[in-house]
C-alpha positions as CSV (number, residue, x, y, z in Angstrom):
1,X,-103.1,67.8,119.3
2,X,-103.4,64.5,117.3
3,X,-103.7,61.3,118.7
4,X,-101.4,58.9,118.9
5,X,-101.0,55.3,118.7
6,X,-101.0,54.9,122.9
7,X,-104.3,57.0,123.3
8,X,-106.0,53.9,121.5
9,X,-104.1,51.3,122.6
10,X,-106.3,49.9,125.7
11,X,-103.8,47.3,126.6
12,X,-101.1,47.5,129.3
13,X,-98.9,50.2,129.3
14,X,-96.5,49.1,132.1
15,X,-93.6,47.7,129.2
16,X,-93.6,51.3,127.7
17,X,-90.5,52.6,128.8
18,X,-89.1,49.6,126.9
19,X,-91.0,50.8,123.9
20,X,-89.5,54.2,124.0
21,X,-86.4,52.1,124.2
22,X,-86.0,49.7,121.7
23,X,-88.9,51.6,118.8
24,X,-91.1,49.5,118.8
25,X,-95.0,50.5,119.5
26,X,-96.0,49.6,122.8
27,X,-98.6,46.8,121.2
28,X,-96.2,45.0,119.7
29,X,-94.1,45.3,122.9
30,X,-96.8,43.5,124.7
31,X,-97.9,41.3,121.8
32,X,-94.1,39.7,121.9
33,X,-93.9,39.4,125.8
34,X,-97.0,37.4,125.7
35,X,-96.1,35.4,122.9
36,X,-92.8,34.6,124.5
37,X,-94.5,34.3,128.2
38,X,-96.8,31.5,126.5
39,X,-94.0,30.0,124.8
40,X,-92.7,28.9,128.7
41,X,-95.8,28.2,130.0
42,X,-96.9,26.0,127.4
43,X,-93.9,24.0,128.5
44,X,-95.7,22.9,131.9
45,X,-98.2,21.0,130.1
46,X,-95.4,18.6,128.5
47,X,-93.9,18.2,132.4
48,X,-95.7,19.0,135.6
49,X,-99.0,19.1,134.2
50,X,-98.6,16.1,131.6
51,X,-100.8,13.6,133.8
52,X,-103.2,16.5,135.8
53,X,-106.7,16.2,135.1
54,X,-108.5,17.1,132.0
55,X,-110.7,19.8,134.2
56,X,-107.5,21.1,135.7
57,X,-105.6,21.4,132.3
58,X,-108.4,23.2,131.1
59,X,-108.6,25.6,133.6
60,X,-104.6,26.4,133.4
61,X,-105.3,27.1,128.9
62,X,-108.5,29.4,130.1
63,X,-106.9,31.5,132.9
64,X,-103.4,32.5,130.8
65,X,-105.8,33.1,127.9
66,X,-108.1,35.5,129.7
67,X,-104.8,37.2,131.4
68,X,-103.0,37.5,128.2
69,X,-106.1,39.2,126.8
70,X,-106.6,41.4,129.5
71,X,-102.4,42.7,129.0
72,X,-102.7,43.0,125.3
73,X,-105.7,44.7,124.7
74,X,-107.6,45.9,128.1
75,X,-111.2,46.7,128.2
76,X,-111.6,46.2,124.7
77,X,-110.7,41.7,126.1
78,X,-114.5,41.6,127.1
79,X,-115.3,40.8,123.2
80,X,-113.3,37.7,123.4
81,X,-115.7,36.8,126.4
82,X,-119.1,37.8,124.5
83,X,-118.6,36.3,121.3
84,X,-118.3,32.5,122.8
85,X,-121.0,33.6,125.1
86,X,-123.4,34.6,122.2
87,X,-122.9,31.4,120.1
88,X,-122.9,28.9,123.5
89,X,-126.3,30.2,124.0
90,X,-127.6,29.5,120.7
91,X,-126.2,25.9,120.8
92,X,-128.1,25.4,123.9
93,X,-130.9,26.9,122.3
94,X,-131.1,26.7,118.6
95,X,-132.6,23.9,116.1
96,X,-129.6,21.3,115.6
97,X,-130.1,21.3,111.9
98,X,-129.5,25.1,111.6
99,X,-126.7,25.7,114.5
100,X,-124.0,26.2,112.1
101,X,-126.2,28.5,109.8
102,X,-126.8,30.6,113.1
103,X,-123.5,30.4,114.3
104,X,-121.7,31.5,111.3
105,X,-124.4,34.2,110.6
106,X,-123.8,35.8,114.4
107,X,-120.4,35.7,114.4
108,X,-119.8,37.2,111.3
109,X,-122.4,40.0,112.3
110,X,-120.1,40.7,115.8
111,X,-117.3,40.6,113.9
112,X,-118.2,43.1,111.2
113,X,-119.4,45.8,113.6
114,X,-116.1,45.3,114.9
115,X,-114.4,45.6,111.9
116,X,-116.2,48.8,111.2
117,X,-115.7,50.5,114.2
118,X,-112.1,50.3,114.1
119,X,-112.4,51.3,110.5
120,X,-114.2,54.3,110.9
121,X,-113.3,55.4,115.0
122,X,-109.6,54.1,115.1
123,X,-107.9,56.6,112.3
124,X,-104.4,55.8,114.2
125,X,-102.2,53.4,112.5
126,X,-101.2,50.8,115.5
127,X,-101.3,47.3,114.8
128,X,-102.6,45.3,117.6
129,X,-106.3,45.0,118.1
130,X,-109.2,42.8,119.1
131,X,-110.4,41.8,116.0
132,X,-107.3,39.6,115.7
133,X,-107.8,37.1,118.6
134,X,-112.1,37.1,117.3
135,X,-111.5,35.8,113.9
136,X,-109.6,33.4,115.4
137,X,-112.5,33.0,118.2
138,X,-114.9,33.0,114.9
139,X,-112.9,30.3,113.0
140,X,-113.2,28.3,116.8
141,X,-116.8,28.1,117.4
142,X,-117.9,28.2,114.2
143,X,-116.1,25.0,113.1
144,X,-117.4,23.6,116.3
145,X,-120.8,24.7,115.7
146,X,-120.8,23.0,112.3
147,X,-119.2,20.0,113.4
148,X,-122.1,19.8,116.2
149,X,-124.7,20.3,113.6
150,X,-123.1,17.3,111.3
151,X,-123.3,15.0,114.6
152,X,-126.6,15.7,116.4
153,X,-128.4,15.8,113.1
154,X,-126.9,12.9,111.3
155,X,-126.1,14.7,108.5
156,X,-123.9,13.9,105.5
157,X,-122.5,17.1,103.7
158,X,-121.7,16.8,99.8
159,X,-120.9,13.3,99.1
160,X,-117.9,14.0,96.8
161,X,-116.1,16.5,99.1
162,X,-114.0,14.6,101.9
163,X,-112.8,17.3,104.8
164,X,-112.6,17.9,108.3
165,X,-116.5,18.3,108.4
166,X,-117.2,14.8,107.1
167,X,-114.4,12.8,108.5
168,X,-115.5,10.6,111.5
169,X,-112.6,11.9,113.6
170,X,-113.8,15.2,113.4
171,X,-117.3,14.2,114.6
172,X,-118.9,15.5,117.6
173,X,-121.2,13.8,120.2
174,X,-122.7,16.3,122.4
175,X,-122.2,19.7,123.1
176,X,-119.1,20.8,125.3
177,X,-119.6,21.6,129.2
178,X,-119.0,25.3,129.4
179,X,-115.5,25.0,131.0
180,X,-114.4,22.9,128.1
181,X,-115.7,25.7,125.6
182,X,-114.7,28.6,126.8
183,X,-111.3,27.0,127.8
184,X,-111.5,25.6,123.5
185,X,-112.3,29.2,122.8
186,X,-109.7,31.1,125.1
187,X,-106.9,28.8,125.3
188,X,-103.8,31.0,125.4
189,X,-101.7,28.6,122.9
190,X,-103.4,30.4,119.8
191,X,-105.3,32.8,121.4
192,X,-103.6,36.1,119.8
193,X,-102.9,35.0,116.3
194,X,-103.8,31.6,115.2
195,X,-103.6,29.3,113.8
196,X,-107.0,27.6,114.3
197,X,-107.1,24.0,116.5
198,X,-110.2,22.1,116.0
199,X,-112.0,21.1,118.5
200,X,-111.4,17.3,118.5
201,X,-107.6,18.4,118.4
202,X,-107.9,20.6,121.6
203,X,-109.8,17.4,123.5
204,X,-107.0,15.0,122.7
205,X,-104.1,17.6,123.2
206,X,-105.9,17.9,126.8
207,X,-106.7,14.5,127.4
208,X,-103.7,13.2,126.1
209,X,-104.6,10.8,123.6
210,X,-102.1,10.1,120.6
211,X,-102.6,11.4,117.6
212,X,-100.9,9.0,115.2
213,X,-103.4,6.5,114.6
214,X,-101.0,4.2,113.6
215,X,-98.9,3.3,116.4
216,X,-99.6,0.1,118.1
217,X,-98.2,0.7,121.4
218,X,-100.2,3.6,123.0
219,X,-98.3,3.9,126.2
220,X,-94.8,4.7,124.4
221,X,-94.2,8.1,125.2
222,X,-95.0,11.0,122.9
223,X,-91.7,12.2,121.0
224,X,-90.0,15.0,122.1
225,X,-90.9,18.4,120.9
226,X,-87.5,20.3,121.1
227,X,-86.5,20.1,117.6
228,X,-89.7,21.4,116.1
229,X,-89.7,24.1,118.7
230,X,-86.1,25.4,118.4
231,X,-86.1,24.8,114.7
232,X,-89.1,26.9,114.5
233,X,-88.3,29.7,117.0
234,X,-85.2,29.8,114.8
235,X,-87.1,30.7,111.6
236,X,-89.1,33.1,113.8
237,X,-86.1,35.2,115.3
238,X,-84.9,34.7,111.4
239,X,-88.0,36.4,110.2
240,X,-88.1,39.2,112.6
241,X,-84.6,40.0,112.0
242,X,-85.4,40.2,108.1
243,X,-88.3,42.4,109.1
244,X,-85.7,44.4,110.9
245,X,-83.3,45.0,108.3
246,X,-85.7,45.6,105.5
247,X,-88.5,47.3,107.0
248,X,-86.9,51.2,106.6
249,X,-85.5,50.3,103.3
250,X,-88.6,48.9,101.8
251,X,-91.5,51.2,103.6
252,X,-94.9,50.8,102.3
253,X,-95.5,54.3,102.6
254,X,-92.8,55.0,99.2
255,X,-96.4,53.0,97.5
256,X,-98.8,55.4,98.8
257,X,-96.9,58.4,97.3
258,X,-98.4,56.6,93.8
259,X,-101.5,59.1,94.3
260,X,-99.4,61.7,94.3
261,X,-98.4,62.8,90.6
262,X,-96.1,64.9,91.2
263,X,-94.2,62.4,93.7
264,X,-90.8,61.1,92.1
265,X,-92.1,57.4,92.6
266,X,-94.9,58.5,90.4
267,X,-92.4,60.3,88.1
268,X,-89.4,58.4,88.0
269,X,-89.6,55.1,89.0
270,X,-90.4,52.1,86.0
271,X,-92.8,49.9,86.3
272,X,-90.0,47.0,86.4
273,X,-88.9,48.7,89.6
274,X,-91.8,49.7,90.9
275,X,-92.8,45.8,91.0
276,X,-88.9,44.9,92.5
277,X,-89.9,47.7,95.1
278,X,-93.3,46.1,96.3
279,X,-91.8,42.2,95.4
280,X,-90.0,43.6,98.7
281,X,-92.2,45.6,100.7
282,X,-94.4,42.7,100.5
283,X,-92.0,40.4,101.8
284,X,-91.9,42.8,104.7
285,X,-95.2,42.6,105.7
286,X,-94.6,38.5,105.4
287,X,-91.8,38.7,107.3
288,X,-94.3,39.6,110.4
289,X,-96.6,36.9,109.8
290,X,-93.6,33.9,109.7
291,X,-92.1,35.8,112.7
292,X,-95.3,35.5,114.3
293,X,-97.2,32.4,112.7
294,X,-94.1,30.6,113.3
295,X,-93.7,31.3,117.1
296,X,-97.1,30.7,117.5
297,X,-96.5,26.9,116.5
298,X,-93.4,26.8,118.3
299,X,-95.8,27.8,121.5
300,X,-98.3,24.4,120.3
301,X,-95.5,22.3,119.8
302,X,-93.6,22.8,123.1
303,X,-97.2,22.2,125.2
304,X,-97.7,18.6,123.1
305,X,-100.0,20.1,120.7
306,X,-99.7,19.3,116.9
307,X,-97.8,15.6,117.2
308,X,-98.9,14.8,113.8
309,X,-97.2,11.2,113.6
310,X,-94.2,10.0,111.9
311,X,-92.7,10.4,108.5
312,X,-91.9,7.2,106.0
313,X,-88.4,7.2,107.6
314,X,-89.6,7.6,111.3
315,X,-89.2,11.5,112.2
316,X,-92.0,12.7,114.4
317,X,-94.1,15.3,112.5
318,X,-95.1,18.2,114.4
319,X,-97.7,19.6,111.8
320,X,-101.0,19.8,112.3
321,X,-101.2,22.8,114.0
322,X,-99.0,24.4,111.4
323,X,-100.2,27.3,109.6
324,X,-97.3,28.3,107.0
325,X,-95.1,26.8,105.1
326,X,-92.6,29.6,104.4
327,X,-90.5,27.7,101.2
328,X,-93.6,26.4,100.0
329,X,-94.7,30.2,99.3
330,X,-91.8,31.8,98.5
331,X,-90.5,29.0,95.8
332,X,-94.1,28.3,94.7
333,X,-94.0,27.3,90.9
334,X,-97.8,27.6,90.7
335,X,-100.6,30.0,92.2
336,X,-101.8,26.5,93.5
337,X,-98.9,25.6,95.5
338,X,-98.6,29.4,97.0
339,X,-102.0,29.9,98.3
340,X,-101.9,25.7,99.8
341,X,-98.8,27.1,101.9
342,X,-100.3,30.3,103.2
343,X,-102.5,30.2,106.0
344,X,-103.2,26.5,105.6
345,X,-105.4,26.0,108.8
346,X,-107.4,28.8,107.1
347,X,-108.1,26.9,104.5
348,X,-109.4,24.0,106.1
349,X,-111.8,26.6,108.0
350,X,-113.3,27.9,105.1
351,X,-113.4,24.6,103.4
352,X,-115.3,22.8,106.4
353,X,-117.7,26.2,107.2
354,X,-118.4,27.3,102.9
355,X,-117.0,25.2,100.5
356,X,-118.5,22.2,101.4
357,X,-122.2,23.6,102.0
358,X,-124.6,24.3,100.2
359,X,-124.8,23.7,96.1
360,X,-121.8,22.8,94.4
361,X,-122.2,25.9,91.3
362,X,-121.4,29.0,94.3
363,X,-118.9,26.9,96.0
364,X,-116.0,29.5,95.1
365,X,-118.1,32.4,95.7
366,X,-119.1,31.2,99.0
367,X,-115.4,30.8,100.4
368,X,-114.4,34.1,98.7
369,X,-117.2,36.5,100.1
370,X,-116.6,34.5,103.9
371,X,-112.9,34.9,103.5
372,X,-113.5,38.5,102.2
373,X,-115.8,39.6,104.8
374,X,-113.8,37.7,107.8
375,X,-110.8,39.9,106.9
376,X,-112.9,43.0,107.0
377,X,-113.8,46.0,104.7
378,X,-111.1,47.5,103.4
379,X,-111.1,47.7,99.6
380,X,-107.3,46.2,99.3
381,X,-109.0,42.9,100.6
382,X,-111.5,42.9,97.8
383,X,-109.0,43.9,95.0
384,X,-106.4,41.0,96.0
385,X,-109.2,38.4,96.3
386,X,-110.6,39.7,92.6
387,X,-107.4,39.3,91.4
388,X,-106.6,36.0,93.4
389,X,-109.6,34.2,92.0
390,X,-108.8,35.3,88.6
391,X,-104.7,34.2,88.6
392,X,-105.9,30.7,90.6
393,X,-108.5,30.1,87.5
394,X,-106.5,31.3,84.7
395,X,-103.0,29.8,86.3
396,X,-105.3,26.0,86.0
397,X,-106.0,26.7,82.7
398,X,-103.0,27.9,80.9
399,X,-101.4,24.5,82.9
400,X,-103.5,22.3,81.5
401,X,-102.6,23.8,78.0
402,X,-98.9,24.6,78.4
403,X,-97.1,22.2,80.3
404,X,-97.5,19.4,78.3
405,X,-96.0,21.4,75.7
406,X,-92.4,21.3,78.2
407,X,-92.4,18.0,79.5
408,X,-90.3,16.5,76.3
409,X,-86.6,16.8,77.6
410,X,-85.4,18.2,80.7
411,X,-83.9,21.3,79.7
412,X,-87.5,22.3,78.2
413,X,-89.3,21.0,81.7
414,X,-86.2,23.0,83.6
415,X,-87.1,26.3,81.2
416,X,-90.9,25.8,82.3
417,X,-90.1,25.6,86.1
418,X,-88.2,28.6,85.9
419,X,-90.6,30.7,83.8
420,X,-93.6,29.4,86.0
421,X,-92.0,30.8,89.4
422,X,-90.9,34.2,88.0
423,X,-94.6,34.3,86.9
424,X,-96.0,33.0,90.1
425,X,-93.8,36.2,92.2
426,X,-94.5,38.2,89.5
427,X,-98.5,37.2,90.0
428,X,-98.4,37.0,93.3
429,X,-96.6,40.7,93.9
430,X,-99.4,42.4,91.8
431,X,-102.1,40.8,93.6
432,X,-101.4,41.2,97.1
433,X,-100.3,44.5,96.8
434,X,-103.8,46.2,97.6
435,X,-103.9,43.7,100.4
436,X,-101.3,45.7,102.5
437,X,-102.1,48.8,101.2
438,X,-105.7,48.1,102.4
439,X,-106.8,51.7,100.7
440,X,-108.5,51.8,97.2
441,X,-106.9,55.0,95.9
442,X,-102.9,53.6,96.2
443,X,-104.5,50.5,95.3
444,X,-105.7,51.7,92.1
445,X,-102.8,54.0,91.4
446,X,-100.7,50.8,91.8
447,X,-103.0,49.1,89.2
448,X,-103.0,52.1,87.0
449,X,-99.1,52.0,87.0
450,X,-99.6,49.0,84.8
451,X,-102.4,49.7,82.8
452,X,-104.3,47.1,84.7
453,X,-102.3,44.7,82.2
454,X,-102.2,41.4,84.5
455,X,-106.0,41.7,84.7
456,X,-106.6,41.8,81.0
457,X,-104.0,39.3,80.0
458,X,-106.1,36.7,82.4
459,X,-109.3,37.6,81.7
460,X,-107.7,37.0,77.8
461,X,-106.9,33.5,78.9
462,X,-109.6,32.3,80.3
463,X,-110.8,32.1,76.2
464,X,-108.8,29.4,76.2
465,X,-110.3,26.0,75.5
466,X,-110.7,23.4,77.8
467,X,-108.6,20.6,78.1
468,X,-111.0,18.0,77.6
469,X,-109.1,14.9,76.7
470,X,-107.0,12.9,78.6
471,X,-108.2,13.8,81.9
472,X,-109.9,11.3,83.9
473,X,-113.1,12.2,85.4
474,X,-111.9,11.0,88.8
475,X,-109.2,13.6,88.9
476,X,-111.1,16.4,87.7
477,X,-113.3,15.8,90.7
478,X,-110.6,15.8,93.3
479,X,-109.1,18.9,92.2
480,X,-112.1,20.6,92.5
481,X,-112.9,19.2,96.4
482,X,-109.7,20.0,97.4
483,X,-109.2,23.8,96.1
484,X,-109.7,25.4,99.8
485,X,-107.9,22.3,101.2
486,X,-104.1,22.7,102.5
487,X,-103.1,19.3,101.5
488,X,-100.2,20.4,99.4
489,X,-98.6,17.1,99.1
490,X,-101.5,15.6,97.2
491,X,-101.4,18.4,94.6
492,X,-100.3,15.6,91.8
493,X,-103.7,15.2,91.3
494,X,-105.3,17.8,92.9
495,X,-105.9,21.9,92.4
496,X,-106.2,23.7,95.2
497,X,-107.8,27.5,94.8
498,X,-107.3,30.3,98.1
499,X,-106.0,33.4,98.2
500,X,-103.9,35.1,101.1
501,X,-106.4,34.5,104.3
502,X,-106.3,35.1,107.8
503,X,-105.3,38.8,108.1
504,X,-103.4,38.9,111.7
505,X,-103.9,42.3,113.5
506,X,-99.8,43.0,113.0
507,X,-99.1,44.9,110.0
């Protein structure tokens, strides 16, 4: 008898008749009652726990993470335990000078063997597993590790590159007591799907220092919350119930049947369609990271985490724990502006741990082979990042060459806006596709569908020349420091490169 999705599922199994019930798996049964458990809980940190001690607040963030971990995945929690326990002991131990190294290097080694074993050992398609909450564990210590290494050591990373690494704030003087690591490591806030908190943001969220450096009066009260979380968890329940509605319609299997000839998608359906059909089924699978991204931040905003100060007209901004912004991607006019919005904590990650290391010629190849292997080994990763780094180099160039060419009268700038988000979706579609489909044959038989034609036409425009007049030195510079960055709001005169990172375990 085949196995199921429950004989691999290790955590709880107390919620399934409400699984059988509603038809939903029971690990995305579980994954929402914790999620919505920590939404209340995080609330007692804003109220009865607002002024309790720093050691106390951390205990409350360590003990609902280790519970929730146990309920959503069982046996299989102990990982989340052993990874922080692997790299604490090599910052106790370790040369200052190579903890980050070290740190990155034995992570990403745990992580891969778990990566492969679910690959290999768990042929049963459920969603939920443990090698969500650790590349969110691995984006935790690692930064940490890194930022340790930058202040024990004195060290000054690339002088041109200005990031969360190099920033004073971000600066750390001694190495955490174990309560406040593993509580940094395990807090429940973000524990099951992001995004990542930095460690200087965890200490002040549990401290209760301000984060707006600009106020004067340090004991005004903190702004409210509720509109950031009620505005969010409405953009959640809006993406679930998208999910919902298009999910059956839209199934990703209909893409699979590509490797089958005799299949009447194979037969039948254009290639205009076929790209409509996975513009959609796409959007599906997006639709479960909003739902989930979004709550997630809902959960940080309604404990007092992410305050990121106040706007030019004087609205709180509740921010900087924010991982997507959903118009940003979907209106995107540019590659650059899509990949800034997706996953933007993500970004910062791999900025701070590969992007700013090392020599300045593999920078790009550095963040793409971390980001690559992070998400794991399916091919669809590797395909999608290929074609990611291609569009995000080809998109700068044709820019640099094109737009000038629109910028004469309004209707011509209007005609360029248009044509630059159809191609962006249209981009976009192509090159994510394998990323869902995670398998190389569909993958390639989705490719094949179009004669590979994206590929060649960008790998045709990259002969382009380069711009090389009228372009001030200073600005070339930022765009290239700030292409893993997710500061989308300084894109006027800066290029940001990515690609869609930080696979959650629900899809």
């Amino acid at each position: 008898m085949p196995k199921t999705n429950n004989d691999y599922y290790d955590g709880s199994h107390f919620f399934l008749f409400l699984s059988s019930r509603i038809g939903l798996p029971i690990d995305l049964v579980n994954f929402l009652i914790a999620q919505v458990a920590a939404l209340f809980l995080a609330r007692l940190f804003r109220k009865p726990l607002r002024y309790a001690s720093p050691e106390f607040r951390h205990s409350v963030c360590l003990i609902i993470g280790l519970i929730m971990g146990y309920f959503c995945f069982g046996k299989q929690a102990i990982h989340m335990s052993v990874l922080p326990m692997l790299n604490y002991a090599l910052f106790k131990t370790v040369p200052h000078h190579i903890m980050g190294n070290l740190t990155l290097a034995a992570s990403m080694i745990y992580l891969s063997c778990l990566h492969l074993h679910r690959q290999i050992y768990h042929t049963a398609d459920y969603t939920l597993d443990i090698t969500g909450p650790l590349m969110v564990i691995t984006q935790r210590v690692t930064s940490l590790a890194y930022s340790l290494q930058d202040s024990l050591t004195s060290q000054e990373i690339n002088d041109n590159v200005v990031g969360h690494s190099s920033n004073v704030e971000y600066r750390i003087e001694k190495i955490p007591s174990p309560l406040e690591y593993f509580a940094y490591t395990l807090a429940f806030q973000t524990l099951m799907c992001g995004p990542v908190v930095f460690y200087p943001d965890y200490i002040n969220f549990i401290e209760g220092a301000r984060i707006d450096k600009n106020e004067k009066n340090k004991d005004e009260p903190e702004p409210s919350p509720r509109r950031a979380v009620v505005y969010k968890m409405a953009g959640s329940v809006g993406a679930a119930l998208l999910y919902l509605s298009l999910a059956k319609k839209y199934p990703l299997t209909a893409l699979e049947e590509l490797t089958d000839p005799t299949s009447e998608v194979s037969q039948s359906w254009s290639a205009l369609y076929l790209l409509w059909y996975a513009y959609l089924s796409t959007l599906v699978v997006r639709c479960k990271y909003y739902h989930a991204w979004l709550l997630s931040e809902a959960i940080c905003n309604n404990c007092g985490m992410g305050f990121n100060g106040f706007s030019t007209d004087g609205t709180p901004k509740w921010d900087k724990m924010s991982n997507i912004d959903v118009f940003g991607f979907e209106f995107a006019q540019n590659f650059r502006t899509a990949v800034a919005s997706w996953n933007k904590n993500t970004n910062s990650w791999l900025r701070g741990v590969a992007y700013e290391r090392g020599g300045k010629a593999w920078r790009t190849a550095r963040v793409y082979a971390l980001s690559a292997v992070w998400h794991g080994f399916h091919p669809g990763y590797y395909l999608t990042f290929f074609a990611g780094g291609l569009f995000t180099v080809v998109a700068k160039k044709v820019r640099s060459v094109a737009r000038p060419m629109f910028l004469g009268s309004r209707s011509k700038k209007l005609f360029y806006d248009f044509l630059t988000f159809m191609t962006t979706r249209i981009a976009m579609t192509y090159a994510t596709v394998p990323f869902v489909l995670l398998h190389l044959a569909p993958s390639l038989a989705f490719y094949g569908k179009f004669y590979y034609s994206l590929h060649f036409i960008a790998l045709g425009a990259l002969l382009l020349p380069e711009k090389s007049a009228g372009i001030p030195v200073t600005v070339k510079s930022n765009e290239i420091a700030n292409t893993c960055s997710n500061a989308a709001h300084d894109s006027s005169s800066k290029d940001i490169y990515g690609k869609l990172n930080g696979k959650m375990k629900i899809s």
